[in-house]
BAKE-889150 format. One line per field, with one value per residue (C-alpha): z, x, y; residue number from 0. Coordinates in Angstrom, 3 decimals. Example, Ala and Ser with C-alpha at 12.3 -4.5 7.8 and 13.67 -1.06 7.14 Angstrom:
pz <- 7.800	7.140
px <- 12.300	13.670
py <- -4.500	-1.060
fimi <- 0	1
***
This chain:
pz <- -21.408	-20.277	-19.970	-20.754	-17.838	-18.596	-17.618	-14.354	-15.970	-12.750	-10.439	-6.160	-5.725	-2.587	0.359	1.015	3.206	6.085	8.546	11.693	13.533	17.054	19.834	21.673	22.295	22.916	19.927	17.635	19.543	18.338	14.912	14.616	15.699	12.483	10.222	11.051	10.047	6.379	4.479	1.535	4.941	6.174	9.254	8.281	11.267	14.229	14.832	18.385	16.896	13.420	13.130	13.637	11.650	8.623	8.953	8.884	5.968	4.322	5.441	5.044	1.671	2.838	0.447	3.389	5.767	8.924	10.527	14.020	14.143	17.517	18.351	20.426	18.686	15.120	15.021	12.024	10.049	9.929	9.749	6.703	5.146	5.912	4.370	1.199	1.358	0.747	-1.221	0.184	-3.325	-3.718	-7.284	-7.404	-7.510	-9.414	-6.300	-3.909	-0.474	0.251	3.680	5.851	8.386	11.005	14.208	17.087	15.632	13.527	13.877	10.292	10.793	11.509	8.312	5.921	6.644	6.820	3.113	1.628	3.325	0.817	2.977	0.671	2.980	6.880	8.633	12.250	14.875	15.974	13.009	12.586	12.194	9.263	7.588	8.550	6.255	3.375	3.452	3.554	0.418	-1.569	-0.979	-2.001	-5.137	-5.656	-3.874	-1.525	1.204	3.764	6.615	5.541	8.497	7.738	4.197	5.459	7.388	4.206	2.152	5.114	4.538	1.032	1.352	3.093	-0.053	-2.738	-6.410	-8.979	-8.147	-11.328	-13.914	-16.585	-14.622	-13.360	-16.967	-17.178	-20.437	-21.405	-20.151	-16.980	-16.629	-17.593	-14.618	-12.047	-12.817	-11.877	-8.660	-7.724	-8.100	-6.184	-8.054	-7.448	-10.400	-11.651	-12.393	-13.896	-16.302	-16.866	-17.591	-19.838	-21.378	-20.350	-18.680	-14.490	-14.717	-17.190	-14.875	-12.202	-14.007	-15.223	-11.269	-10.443	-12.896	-12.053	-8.243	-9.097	-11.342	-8.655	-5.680	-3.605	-2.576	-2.228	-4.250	-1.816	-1.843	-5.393	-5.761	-3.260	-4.861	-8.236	-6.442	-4.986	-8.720	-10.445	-8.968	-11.367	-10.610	-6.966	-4.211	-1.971	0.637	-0.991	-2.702	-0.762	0.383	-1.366	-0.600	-0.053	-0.726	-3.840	-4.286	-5.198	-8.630	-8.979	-8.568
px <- -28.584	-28.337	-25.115	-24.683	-24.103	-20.888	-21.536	-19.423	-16.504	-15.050	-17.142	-16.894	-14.524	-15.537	-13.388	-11.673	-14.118	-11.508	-11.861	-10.053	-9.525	-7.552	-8.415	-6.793	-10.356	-7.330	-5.859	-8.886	-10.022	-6.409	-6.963	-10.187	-9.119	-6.064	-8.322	-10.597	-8.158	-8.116	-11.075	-10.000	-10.597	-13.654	-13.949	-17.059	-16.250	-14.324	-13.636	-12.148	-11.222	-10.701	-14.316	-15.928	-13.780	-14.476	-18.254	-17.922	-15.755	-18.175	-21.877	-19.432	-17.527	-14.394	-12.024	-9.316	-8.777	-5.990	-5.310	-3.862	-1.319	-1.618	-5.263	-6.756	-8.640	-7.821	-4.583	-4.059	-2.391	-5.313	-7.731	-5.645	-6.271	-10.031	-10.293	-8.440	-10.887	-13.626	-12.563	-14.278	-15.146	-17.074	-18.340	-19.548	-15.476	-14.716	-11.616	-11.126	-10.308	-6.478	-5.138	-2.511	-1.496	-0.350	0.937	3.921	5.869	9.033	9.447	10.874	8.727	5.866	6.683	7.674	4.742	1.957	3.118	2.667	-0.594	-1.328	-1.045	-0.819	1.247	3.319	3.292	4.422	2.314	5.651	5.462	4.305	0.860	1.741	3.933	0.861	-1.913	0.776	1.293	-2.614	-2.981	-0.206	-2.168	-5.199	-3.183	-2.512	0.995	2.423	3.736	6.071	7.601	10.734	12.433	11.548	13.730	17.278	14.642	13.135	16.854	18.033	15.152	15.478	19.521	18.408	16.440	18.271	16.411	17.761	20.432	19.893	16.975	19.250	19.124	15.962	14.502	11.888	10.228	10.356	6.526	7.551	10.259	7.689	5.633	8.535	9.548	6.202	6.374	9.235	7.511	4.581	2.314	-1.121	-1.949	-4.888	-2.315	-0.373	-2.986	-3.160	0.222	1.077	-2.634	-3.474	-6.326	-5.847	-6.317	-3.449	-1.665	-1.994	-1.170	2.213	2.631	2.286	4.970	7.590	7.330	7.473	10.528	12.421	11.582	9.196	6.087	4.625	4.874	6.772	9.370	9.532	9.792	12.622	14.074	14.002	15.539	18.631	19.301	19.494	22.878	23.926	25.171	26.946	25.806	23.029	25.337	27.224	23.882	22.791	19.657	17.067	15.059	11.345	9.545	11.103	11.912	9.330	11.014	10.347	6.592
py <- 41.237	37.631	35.760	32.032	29.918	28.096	23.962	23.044	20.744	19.544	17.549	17.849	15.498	13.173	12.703	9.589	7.211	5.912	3.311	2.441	-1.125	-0.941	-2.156	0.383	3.492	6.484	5.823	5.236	9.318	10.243	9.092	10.638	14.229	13.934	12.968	15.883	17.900	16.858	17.542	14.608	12.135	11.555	8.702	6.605	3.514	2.205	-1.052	-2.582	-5.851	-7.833	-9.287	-6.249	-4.506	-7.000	-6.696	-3.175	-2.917	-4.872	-2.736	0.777	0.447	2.602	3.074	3.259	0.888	1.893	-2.017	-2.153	-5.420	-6.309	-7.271	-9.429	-12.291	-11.618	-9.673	-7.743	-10.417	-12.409	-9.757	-8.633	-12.184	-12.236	-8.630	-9.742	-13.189	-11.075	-7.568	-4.460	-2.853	0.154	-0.456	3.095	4.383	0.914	1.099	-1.638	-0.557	-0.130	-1.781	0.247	-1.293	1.417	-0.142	0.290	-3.266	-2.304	-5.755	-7.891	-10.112	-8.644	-5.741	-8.936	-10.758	-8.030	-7.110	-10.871	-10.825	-8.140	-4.704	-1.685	-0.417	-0.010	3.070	3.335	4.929	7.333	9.117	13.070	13.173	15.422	12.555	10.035	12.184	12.800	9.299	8.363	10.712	9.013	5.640	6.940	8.048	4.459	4.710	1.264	3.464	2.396	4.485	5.546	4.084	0.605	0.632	-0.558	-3.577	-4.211	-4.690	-6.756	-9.021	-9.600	-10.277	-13.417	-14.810	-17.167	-15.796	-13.734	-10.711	-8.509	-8.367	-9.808	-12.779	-12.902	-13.499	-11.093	-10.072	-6.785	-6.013	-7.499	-5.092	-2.409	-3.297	-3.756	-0.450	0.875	-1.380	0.338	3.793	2.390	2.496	0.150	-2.280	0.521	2.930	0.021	-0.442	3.053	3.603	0.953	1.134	-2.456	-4.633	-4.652	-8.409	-8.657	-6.400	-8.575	-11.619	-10.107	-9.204	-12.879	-13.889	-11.564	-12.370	-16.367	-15.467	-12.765	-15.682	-13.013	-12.906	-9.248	-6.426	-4.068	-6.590	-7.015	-2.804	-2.967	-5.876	-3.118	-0.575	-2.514	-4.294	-1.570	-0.669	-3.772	-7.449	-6.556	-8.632	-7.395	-6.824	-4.435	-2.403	0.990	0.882	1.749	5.249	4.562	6.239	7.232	10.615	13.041	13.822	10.105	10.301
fimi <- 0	1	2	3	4	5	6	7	8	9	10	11	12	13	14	15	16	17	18	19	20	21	22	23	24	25	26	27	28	29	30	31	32	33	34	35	36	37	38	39	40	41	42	43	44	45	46	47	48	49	50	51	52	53	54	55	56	57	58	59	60	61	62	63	64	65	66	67	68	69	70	71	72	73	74	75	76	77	78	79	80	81	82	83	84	85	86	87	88	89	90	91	92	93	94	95	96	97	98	99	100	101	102	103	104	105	106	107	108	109	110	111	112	113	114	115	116	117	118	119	120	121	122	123	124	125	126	127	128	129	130	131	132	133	134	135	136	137	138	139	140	141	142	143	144	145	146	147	148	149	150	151	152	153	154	155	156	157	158	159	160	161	162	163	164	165	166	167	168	169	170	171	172	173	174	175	176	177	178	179	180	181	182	183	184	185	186	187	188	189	190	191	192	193	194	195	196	197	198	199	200	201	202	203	204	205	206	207	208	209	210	211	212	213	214	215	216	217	218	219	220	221	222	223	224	225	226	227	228	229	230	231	232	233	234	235	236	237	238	239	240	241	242	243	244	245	246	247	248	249	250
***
């Protein structure tokens, strides 16, 4: 007697399309061989400078983009800020591509302004190449992801700035507070939306609000920011620094 074929219910889920700009051809090899290791990565370009790089962002559709800082002709910074001109979306995942940079520079500066350039994240190249892949699958979950050894960098920098010191003075509205608390989790603004059952571009217009009120100007700042106030009204200084990522329990 026949059976019924039951209907597949889950769908072949399709690897994460990755591309790579450095200018540096051993380390672009070295990236390659990781991410042959992980069958949710798949390398679809390589790019040995920032104009290339944005051309091919824009003919491949990645969904993951791994920036080099240091470049010649277009470092990363302004590569970042040409890639962000122009969003790489693939309209077919409805996903716009996420931006790691992942360079040698544990520099402040460098960290502080590759994040208000609008990276979705700063990973070292020193790291495990274990830690690098868990941290490319937490972006693609919609995670900011920093290296864990750039959080006491990232507290220093925001001691220096003159806004708010606790939420009660910072004068959010409850929905902001909603949102910062999702910041601080890392999430990206589509799981925002998802969360709090909203519209992304009302998501990102609370986002914009609650960095003009806290004085910052990227999100990883502002989730750090969250982190150190919740400790109460004690001056910067005097906070721990914040874990980052958060805790798995946390996630």
């Amino acid at each position: 007697m026949a059976t019924e074929q039951q209907p597949t219910r889950v769908e072949e889920q399709q690897p994460t399309r990755v591309l790579v700009i450095d200018d540096h051809p051993l380390f672009r090899k070295g990236v390659a061989d990781l991410l042959a290791l992980e069958p949710s990565l798949c390398l679809v370009g390589e790019a040995a400078d920032g104009q290339e790089g944005v051309r091919l962002a824009a003919d491949l559709q990645p969904d993951l983009i791994l920036l080099d800082l240091n470049m010649k002709g277009w470092d990363g910074i302004e590569t970042l800020r040409q890639l962000r001109a122009a969003p790489v979306a693939d309209q077919a995942r409805s996903q716009d591509a996420r931006v790691l940079m992942l360079t040698v520079s544990d520099n402040e500066t460098d960290v502080v302004a590759a994040l208000r350039a609008g990276a979705d994240g700063y990973l070292l190249k020193d790291m495990e190449p274990e830690e690098i892949l868990e941290q490319l699958r937490e972006a693609m979950r919609g995670r900011l992801v920093i290296s864990p050894q750039l959080t006491d960098l990232l507290a220093r920098a925001l001691r220096t700035h003159h806004g708010p010191m606790d939420l009660d003075e910072a004068g959010l509205t409850q929905r902001e507070r909603e949102v910062l608390e999702l910041l601080a989790k890392g999430f990206s603004n589509k799981l925002i939306a998802r969360e709090l059952d909203l519209a992304i571009g009302t998501v990102k217009v609370h986002v914009k609000h609650l960095l003009k009120k806290l004085g910052l100007h990227s999100r990883v700042e502002a989730a750090v920011w969250c982190l150190n106030a919740r400790d109460g009204v004690r001056p910067a200084r005097e906070r721990p620094a914040p874990r980052w990522p958060p805790p798995s329990g946390s996630r």
